[in-house]
MDAnalysis code that builds the backbone (N, CA, C; Angstrom):
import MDAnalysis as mda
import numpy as np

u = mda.Universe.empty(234, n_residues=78, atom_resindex=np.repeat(np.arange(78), 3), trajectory=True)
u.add_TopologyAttr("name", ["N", "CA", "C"] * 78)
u.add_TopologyAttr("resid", np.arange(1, 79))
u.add_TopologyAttr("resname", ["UNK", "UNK", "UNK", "UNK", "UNK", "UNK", "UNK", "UNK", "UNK", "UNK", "UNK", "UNK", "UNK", "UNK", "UNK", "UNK", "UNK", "UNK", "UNK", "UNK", "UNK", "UNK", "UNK", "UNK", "UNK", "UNK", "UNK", "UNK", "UNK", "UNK", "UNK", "UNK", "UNK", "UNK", "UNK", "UNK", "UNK", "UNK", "UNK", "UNK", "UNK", "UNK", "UNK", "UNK", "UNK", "UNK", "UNK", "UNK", "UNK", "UNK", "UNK", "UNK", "UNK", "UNK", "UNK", "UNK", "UNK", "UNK", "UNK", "UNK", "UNK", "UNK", "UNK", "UNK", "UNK", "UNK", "UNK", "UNK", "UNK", "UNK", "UNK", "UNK", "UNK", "UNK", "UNK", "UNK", "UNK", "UNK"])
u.atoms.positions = np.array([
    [23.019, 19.848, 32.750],
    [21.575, 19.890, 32.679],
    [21.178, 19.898, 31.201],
    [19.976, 19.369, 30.822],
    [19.238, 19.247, 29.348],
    [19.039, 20.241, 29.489],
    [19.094, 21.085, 27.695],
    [18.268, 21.797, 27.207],
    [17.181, 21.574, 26.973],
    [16.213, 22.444, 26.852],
    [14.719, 22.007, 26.357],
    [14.379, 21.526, 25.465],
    [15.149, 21.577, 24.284],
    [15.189, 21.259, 23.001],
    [15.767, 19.703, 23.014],
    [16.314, 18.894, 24.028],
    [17.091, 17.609, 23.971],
    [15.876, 16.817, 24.656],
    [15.675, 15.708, 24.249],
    [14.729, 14.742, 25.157],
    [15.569, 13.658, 25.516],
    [14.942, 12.961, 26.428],
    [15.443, 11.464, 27.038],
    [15.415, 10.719, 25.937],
    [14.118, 10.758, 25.599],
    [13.837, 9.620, 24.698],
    [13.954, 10.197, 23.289],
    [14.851, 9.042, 22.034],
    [15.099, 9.530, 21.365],
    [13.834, 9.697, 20.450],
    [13.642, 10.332, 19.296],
    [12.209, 10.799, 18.642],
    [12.399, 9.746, 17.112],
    [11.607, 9.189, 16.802],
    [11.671, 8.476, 15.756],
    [11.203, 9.004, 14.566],
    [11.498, 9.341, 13.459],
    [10.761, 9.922, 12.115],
    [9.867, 8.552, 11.964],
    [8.532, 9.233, 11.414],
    [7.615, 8.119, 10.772],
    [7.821, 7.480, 9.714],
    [7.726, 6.348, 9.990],
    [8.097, 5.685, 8.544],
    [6.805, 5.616, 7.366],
    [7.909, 6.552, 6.551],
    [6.636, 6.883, 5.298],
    [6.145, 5.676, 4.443],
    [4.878, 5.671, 4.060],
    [4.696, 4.289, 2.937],
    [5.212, 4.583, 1.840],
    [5.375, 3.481, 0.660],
    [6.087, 4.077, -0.116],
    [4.841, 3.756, -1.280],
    [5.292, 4.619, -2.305],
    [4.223, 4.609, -3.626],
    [4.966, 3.715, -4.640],
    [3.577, 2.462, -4.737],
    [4.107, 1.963, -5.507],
    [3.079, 1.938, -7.228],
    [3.772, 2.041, -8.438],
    [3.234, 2.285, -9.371],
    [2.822, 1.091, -10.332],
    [1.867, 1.350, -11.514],
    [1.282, 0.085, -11.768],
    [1.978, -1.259, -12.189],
    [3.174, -0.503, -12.811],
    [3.876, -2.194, -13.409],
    [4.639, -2.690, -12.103],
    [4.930, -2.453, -11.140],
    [5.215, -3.177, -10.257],
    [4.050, -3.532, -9.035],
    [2.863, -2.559, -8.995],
    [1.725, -3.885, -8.655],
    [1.692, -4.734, -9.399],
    [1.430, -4.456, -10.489],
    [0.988, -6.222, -11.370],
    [2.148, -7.339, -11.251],
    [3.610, -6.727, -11.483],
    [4.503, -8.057, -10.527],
    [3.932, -8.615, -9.299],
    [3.567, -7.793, -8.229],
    [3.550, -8.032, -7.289],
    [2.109, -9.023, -6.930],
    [1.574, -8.772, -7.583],
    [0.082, -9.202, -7.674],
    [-0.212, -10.029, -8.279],
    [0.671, -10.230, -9.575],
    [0.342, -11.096, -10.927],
    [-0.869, -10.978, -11.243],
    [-1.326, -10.124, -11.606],
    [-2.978, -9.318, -11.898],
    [-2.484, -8.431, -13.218],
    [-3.257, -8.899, -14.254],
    [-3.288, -7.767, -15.913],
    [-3.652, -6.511, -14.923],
    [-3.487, -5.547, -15.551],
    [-4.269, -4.111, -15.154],
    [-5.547, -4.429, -15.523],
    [-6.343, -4.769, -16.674],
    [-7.536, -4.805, -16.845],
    [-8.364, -5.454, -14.867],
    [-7.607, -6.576, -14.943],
    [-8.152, -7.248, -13.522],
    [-8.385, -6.710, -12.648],
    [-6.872, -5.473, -12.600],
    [-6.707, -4.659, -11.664],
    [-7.838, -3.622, -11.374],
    [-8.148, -2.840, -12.291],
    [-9.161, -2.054, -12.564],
    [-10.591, -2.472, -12.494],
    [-10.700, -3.810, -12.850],
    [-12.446, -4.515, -12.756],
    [-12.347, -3.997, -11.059],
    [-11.427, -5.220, -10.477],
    [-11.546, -5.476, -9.021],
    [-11.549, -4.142, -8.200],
    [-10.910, -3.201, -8.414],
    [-10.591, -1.975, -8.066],
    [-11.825, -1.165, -8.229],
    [-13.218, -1.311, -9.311],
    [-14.682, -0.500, -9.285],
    [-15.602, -1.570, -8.885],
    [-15.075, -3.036, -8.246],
    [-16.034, -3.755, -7.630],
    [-15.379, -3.407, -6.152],
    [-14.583, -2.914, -5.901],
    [-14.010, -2.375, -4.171],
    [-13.197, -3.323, -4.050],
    [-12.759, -4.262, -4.717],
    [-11.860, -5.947, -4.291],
    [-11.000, -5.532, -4.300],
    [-10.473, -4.230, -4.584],
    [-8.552, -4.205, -4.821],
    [-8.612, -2.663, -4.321],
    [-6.946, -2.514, -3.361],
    [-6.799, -0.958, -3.294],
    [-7.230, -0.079, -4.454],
    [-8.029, 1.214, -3.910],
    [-7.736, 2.351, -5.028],
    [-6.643, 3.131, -5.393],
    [-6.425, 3.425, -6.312],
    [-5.051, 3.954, -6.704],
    [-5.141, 5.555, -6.254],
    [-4.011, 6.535, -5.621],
    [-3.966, 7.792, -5.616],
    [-3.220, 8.784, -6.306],
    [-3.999, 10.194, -6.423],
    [-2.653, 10.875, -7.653],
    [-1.805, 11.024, -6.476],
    [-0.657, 11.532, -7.527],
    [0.534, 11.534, -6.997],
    [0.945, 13.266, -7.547],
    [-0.201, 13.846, -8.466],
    [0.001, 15.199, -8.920],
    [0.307, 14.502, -10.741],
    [-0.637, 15.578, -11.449],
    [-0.946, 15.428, -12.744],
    [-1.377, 13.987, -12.859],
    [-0.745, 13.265, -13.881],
    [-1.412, 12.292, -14.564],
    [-0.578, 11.002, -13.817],
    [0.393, 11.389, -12.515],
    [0.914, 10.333, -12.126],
    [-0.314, 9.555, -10.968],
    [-0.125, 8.213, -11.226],
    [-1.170, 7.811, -10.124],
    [-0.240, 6.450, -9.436],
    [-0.544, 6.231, -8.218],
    [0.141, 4.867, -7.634],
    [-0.702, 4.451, -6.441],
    [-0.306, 3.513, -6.085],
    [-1.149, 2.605, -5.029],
    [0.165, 2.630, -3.508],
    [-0.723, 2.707, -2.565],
    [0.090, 2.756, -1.316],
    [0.697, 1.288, -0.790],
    [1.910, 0.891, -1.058],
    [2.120, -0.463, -0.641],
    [1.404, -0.941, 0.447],
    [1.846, -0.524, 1.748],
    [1.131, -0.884, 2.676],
    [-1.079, -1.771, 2.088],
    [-1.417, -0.808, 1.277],
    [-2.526, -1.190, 1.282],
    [-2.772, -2.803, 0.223],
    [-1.632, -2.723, -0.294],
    [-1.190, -3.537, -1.299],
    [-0.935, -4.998, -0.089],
    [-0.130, -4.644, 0.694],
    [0.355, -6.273, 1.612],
    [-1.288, -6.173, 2.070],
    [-1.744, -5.216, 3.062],
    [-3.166, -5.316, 3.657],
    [-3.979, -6.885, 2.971],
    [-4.220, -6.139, 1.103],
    [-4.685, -6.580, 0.304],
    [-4.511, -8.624, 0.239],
    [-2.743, -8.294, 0.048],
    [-2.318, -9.823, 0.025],
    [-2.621, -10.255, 1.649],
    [-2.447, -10.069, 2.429],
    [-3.400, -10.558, 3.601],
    [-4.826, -11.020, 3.767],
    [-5.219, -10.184, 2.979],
    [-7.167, -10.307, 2.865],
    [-7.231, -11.576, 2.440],
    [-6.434, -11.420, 0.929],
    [-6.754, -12.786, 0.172],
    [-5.788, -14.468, 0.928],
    [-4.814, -14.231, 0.948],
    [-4.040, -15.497, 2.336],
    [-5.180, -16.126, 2.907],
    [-5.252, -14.918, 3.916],
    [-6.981, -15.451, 5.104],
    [-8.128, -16.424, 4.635],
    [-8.417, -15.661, 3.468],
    [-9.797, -16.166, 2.726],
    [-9.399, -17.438, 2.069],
    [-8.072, -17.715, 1.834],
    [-7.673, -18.781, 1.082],
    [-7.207, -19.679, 2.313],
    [-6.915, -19.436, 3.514],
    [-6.913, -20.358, 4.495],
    [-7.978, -21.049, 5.132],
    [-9.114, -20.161, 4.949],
    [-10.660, -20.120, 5.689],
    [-11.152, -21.076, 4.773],
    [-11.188, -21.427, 3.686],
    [-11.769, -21.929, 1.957],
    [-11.556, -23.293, 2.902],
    [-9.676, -23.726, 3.041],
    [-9.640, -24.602, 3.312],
    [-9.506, -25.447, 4.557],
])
């Protein structure tokens, strides 16, 4: 017989996003930081989050989101 503590089904850990920081958005993006930052106080680009003190990074996930937005809009154009 199961213990209470055992399930059928096995339990999956969430898969965490990962933090990604500015010089590898701008690879990823091919965006100066300046760009980054215009687009980012016109709402066009993820906002960046602390990470504690003066570290700050952007959530990948919101980063592909992002490259999705723009794909679409560049499929729709044409």
């Amino acid at each position: 017989m199961a213990s209470a503590a055992q399930s059928d089904t096995p339990t999956q850990s969430p898969k965490l996003d990962r933090f990604v920081r500015l010089p590898e958005v701008r690879r990823i993006t091919g965006l100066c930081t300046t760009t980054i930052y215009t687009r980012m106080a016109r709402n066009e680009f993820p906002k960046q989050i602390s990470c504690g003190g003066r570290a700050i990074a952007w959530l990948e996930s919101d980063l592909i989101a992002w490259q999705q937005r723009i794909l679409k809009q560049q499929v729709h154009k044409n």
